[in-house]
Biotite code that builds the C-alpha atoms (Angstrom):
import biotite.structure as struc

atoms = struc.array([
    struc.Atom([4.774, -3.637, 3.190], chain_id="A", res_id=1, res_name="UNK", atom_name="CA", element="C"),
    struc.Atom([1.309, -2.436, 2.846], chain_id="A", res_id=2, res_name="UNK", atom_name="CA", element="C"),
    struc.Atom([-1.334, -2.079, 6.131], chain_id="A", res_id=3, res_name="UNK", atom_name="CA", element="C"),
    struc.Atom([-3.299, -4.775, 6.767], chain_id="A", res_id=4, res_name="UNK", atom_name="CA", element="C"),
    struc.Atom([-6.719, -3.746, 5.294], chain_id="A", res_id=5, res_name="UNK", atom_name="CA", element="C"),
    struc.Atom([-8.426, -5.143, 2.027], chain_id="A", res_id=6, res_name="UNK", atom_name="CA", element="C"),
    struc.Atom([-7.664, -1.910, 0.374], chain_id="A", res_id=7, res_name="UNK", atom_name="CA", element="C"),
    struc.Atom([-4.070, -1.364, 1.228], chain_id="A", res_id=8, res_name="UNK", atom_name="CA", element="C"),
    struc.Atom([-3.663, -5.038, -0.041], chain_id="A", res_id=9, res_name="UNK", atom_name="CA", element="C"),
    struc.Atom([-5.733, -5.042, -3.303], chain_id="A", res_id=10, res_name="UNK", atom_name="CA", element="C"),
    struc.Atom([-3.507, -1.854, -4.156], chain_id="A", res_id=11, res_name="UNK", atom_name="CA", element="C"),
    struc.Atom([-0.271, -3.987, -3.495], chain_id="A", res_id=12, res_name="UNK", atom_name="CA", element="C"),
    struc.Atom([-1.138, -6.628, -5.879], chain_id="A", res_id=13, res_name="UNK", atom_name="CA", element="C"),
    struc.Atom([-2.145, -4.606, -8.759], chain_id="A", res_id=14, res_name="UNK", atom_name="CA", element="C"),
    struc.Atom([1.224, -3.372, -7.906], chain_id="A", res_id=15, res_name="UNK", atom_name="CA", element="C"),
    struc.Atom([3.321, -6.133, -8.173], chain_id="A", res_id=16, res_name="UNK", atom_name="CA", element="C"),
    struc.Atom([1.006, -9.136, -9.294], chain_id="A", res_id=17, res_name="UNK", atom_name="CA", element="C"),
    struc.Atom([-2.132, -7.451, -11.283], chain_id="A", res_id=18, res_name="UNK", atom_name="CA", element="C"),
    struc.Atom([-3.133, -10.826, -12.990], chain_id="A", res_id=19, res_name="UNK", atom_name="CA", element="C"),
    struc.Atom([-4.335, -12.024, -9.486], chain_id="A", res_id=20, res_name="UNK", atom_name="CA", element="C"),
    struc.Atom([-5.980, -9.208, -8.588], chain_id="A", res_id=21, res_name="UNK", atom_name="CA", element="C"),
    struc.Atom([-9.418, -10.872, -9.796], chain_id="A", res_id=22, res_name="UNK", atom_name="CA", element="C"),
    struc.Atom([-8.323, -13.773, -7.842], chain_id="A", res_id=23, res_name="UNK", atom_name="CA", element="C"),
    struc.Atom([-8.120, -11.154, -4.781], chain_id="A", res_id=24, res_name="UNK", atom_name="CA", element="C"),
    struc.Atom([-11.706, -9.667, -5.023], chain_id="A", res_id=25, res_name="UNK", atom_name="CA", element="C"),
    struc.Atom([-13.346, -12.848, -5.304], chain_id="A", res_id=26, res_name="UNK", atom_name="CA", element="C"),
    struc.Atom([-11.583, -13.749, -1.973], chain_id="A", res_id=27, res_name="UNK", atom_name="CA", element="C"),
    struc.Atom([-12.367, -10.931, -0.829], chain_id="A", res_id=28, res_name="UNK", atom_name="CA", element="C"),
    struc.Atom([-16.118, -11.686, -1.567], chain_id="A", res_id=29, res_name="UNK", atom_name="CA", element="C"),
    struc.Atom([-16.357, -14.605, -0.257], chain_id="A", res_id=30, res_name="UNK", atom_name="CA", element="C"),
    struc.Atom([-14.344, -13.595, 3.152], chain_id="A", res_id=31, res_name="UNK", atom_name="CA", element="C"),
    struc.Atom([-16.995, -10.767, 3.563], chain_id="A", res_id=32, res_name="UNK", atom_name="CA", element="C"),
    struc.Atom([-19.992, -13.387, 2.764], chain_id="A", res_id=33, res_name="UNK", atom_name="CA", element="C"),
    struc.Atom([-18.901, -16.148, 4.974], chain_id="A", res_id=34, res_name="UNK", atom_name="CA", element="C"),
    struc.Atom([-18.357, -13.480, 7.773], chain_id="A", res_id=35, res_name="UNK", atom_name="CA", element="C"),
    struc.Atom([-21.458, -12.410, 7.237], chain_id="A", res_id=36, res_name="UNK", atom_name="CA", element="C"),
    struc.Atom([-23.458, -15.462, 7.590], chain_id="A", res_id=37, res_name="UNK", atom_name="CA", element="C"),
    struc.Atom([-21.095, -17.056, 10.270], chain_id="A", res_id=38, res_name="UNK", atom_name="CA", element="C"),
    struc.Atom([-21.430, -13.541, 11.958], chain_id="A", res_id=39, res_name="UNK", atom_name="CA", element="C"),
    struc.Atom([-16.975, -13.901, 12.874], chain_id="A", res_id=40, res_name="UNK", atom_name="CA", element="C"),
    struc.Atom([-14.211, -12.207, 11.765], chain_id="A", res_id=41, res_name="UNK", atom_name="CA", element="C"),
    struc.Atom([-11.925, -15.383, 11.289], chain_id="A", res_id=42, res_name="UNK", atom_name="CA", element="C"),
    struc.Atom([-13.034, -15.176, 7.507], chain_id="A", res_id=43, res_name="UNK", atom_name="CA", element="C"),
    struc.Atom([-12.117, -11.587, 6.979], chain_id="A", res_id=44, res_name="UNK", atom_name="CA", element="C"),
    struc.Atom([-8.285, -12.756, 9.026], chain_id="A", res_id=45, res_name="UNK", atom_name="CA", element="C"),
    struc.Atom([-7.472, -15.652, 7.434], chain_id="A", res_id=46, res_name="UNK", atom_name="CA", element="C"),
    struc.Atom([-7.917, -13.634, 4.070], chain_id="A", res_id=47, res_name="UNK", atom_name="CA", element="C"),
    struc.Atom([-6.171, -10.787, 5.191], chain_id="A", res_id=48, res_name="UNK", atom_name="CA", element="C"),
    struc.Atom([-3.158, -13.139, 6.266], chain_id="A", res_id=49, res_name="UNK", atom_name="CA", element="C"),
    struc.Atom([-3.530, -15.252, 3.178], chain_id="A", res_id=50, res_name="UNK", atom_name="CA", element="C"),
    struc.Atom([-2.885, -11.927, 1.041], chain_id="A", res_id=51, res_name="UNK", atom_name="CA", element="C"),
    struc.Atom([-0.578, -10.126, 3.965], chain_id="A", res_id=52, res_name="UNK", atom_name="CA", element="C"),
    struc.Atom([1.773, -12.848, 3.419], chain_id="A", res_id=53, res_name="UNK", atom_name="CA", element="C"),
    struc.Atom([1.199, -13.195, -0.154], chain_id="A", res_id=54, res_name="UNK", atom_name="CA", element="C"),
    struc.Atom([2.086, -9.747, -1.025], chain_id="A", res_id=55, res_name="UNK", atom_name="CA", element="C"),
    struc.Atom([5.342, -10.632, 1.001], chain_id="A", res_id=56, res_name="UNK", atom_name="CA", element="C"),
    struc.Atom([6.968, -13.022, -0.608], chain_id="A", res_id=57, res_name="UNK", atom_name="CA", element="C"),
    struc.Atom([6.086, -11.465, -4.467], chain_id="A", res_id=58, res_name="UNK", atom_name="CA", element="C"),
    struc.Atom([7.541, -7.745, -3.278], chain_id="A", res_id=59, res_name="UNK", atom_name="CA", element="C"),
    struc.Atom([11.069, -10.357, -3.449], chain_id="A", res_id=60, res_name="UNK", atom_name="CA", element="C"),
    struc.Atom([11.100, -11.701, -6.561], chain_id="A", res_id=61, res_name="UNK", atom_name="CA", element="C"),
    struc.Atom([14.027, -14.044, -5.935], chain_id="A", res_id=62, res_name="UNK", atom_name="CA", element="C"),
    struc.Atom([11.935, -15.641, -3.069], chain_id="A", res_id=63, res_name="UNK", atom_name="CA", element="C"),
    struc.Atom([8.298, -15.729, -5.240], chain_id="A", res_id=64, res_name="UNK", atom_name="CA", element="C"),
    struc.Atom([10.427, -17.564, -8.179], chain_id="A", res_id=65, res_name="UNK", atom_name="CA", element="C"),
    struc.Atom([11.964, -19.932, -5.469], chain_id="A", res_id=66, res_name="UNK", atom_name="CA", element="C"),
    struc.Atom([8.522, -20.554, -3.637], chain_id="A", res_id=67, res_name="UNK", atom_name="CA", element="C"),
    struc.Atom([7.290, -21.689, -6.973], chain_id="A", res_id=68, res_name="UNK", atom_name="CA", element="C"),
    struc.Atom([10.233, -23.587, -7.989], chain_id="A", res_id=69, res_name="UNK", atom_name="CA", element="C"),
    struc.Atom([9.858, -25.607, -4.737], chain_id="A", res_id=70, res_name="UNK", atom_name="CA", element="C"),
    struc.Atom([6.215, -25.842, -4.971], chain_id="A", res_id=71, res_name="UNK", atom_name="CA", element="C"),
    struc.Atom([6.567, -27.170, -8.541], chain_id="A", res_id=72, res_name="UNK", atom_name="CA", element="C"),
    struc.Atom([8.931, -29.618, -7.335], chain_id="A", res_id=73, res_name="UNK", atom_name="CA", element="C"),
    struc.Atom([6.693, -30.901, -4.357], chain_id="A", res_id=74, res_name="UNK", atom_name="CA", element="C"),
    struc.Atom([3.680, -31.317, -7.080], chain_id="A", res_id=75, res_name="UNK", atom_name="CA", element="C"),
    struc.Atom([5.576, -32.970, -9.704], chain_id="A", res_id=76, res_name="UNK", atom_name="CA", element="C"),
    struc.Atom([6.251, -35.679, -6.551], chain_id="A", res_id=77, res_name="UNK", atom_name="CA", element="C"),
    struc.Atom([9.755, -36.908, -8.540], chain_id="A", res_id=78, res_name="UNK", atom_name="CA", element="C"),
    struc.Atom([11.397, -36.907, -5.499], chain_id="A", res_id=79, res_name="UNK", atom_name="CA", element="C"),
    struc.Atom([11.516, -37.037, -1.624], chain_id="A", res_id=80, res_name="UNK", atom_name="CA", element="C"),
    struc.Atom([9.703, -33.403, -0.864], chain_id="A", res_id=81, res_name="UNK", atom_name="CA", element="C"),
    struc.Atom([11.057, -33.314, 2.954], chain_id="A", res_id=82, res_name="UNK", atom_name="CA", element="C"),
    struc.Atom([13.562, -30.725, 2.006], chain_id="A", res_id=83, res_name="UNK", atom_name="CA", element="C"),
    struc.Atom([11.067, -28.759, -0.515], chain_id="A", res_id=84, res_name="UNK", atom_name="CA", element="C"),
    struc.Atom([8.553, -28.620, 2.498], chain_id="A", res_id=85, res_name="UNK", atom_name="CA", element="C"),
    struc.Atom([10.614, -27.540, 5.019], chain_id="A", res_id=86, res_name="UNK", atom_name="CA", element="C"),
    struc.Atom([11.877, -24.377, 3.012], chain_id="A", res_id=87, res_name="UNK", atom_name="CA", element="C"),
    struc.Atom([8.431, -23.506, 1.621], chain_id="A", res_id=88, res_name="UNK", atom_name="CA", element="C"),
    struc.Atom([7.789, -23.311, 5.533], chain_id="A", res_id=89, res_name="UNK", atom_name="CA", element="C"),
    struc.Atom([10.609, -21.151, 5.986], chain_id="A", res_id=90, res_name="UNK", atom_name="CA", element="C"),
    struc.Atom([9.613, -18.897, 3.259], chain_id="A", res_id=91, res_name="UNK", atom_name="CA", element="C"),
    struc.Atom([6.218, -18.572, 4.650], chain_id="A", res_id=92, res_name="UNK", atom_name="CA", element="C"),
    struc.Atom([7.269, -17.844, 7.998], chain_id="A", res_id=93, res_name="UNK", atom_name="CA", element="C"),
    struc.Atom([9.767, -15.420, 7.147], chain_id="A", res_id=94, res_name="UNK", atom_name="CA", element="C"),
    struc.Atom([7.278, -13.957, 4.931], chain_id="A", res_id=95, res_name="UNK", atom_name="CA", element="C"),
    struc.Atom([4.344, -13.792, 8.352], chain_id="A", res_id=96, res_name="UNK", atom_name="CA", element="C"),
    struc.Atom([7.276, -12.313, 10.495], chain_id="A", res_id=97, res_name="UNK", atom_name="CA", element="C"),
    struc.Atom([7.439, -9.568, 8.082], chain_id="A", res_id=98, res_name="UNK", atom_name="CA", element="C"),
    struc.Atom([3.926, -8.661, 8.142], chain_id="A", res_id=99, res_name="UNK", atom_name="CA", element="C"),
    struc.Atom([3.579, -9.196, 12.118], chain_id="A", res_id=100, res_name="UNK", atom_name="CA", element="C"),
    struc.Atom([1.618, -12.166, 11.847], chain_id="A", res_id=101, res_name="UNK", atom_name="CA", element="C"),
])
């Protein structure tokens, strides 16, 4: 797992997801603006978090594919998502545990 700093975490995603690495910077961007104008931090820690625990779950490839899979069935709304939900919230947790958040 990479520090905890913009740069550490840009580098892990153009490791191991490099089509969102756009996606990253204009986060990034917009983190830095909003901090800027609100004159906080909480921008610039809710995207470090968002991409902390992001880079967590796609360094395990079985647990990115089975995020998605649940996600995908949540969206497609087929079925009763109580199940789907509660394991993409295990997922996510296990994945902020790892990180320290």
């Amino acid at each position: 797992m990479p520090e905890l700093s913009p740069d550490a975490l840009l580098a892990a995603v153009a490791r191991i997801a490099p089509s969102r690495t756009s996606v990253l910077t204009s986060h990034l961007f917009e983190a830095t603006t909003n901090a800027q104008q609100t004159q906080s931090l909480a921008p610039l820690r809710a995207f470090v978090h968002s991409w902390a625990v992001f880079v967590a779950i796609e360094r395990h490839p079985a647990r990115a594919a089975r995020l998605r899979e649940l996600e995908r069935l949540v969206d497609a709304g087929h079925e009763d998502p109580t199940e789907a939900i509660a394991e993409i919230r295990r997922i996510r947790m296990a994945a902020e545990a790892e990180v320290g958040l």
